[in-house]
N, C-alpha and C positions, 0 to 999 in steps of 0.2 A: 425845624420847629417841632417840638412834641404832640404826640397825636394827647386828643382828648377822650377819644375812643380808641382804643386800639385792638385790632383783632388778625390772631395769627388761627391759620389751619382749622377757622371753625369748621364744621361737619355738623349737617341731619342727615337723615332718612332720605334727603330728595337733593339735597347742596353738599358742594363742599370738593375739595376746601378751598376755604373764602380768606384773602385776607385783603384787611384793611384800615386805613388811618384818616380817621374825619378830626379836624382843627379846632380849637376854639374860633367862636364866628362865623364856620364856614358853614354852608347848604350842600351839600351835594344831592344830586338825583338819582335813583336807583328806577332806571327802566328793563324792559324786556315784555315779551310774548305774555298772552294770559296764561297761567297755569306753570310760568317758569320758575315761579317760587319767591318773588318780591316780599307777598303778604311772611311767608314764613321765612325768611331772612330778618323781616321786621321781629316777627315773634319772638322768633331763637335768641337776639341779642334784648330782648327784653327777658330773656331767662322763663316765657310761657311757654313753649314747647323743650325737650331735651334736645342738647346739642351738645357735641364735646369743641373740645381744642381752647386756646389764651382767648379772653376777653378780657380788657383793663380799661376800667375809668382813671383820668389823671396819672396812671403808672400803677393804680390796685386793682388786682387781681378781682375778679368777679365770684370769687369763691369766697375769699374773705369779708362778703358785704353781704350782711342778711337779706335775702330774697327780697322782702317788702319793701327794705332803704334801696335796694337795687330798682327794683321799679318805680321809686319817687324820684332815682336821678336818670332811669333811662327810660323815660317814658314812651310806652306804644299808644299813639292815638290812630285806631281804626276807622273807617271811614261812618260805620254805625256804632256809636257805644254805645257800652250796657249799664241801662239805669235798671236800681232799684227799690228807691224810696219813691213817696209821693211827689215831694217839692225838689224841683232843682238846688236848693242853698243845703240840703239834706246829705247832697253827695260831695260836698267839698270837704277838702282836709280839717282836720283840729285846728282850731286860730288861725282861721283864713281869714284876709287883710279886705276888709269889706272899699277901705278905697281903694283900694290897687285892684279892687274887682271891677268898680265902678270906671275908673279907668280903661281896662282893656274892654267892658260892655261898650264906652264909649264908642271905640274905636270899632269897633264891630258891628254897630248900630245896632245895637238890643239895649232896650228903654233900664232901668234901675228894675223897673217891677219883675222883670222875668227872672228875678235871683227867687221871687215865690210863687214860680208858674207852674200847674202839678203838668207832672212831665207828660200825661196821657193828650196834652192839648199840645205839645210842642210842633210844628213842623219837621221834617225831616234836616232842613236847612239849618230850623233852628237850636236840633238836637247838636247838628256839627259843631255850630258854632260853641253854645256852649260848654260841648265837650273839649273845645281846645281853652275853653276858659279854667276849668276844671282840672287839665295838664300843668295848664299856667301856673296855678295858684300853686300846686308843689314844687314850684320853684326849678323845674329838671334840669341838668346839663346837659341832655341829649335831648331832641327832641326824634323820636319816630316815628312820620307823619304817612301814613295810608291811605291815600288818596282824601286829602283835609277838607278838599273842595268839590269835593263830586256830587256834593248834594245843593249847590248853589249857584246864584246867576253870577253873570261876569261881573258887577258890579261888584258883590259880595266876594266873589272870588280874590277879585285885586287888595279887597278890604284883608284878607285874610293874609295874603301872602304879605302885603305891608308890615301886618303887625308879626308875621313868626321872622322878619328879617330885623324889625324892630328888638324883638325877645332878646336874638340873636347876638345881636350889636351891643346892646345894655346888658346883657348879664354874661357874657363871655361864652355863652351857650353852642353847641352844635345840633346842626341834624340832618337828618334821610331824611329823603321827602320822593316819594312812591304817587307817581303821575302817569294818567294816560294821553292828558292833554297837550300836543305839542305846542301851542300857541302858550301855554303854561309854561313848559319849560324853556322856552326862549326868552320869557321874560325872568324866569326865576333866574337861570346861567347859573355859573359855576360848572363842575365837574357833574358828566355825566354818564353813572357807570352803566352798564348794562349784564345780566343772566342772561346766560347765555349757555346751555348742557352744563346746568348747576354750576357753574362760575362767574365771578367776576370779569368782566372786560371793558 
């Protein structure tokens, strides 16, 4: 099958070289030690830090896709994102789909109103979630998830992993998914790679 992500001989500063091939639909896990370089493996393939060697969406080259349409299909969500307008509905894309927003709020348990909540009153929890709303709504084919649930209970937690397998499933999407929690990744499954002296294993 063709990879959706493909990556030959990437190389940073701290990795490398890394390769490898995530599917349409599939999750894979990218575990390892703190400090083995997860978060910046996340980075590098979202093009925010420099990194050399092939990266390709769908079979195109990561050079031929303007930086900004590259981060609206391989999105990094970090474990805290960064807001910087007043209201949460400030930081979503141009003609964002107010029901498909409504939608995954559902599914998340955040009320309709939080789409006008100023971000200074948000929880930490609640910052997560909406930040993977905010992913959502650019529609990405990769998703890069850094630790998605580290600021939430287990309830919320399950909530989360439901909906990015859901994402998944329905729009042909892939993604990393960067976890401390073992009881997490047993339920997530799939492939689980691990860093390990800046490599894949």
């Amino acid at each position: 099958m063709d990879c959706l992500l493909e990556v030959e001989g990437l190389r940073t500063a701290q990795l490398g070289p890394l390769d490898l091939c995530l599917q349409a639909g599939e999750l894979v896990q990218i575990s390892g030690a703190s400090g083995s370089g997860k978060s910046l493996l996340l980075r590098a393939l979202a093009d925010l830090d420099p990194s050399s060697g092939a990266v390709r969406l769908a079979g195109q080259d990561r050079e031929g896709i303007e930086p900004p349409d590259w981060r609206r299909q391989v999105a990094y969500v970090p474990a805290e994102t960064a807001w910087w307008a007043s209201e949460v509905a400030e930081h979503f894309p141009s003609g964002w789909d107010k029901g498909q927003a409504l939608a995954w709020l559902e599914r998340f348990s955040l009320p309709e109103e939080s789409l006008r909540w100023e971000i200074e009153r948000l929880s930490s929890g609640e910052r997560q979630r909406l930040g993977l709303l905010r992913a959502f709504l650019n529609r990405p084919r990769v998703l890069l998830l850094d630790e998605p649930t580290a600021n939430l209970d287990l309830e919320n937690t399950r909530r989360i992993e439901r909906a990015v397998r859901s994402y998944l499933a329905e729009g042909g999407a892939g993604a990393l998914w960067v976890s401390h929690d073992t009881l997490q990744r047993s339920r997530l499954g799939g492939r689980i790679l691990e860093i390990r002296g800046g490599r894949l294993v």
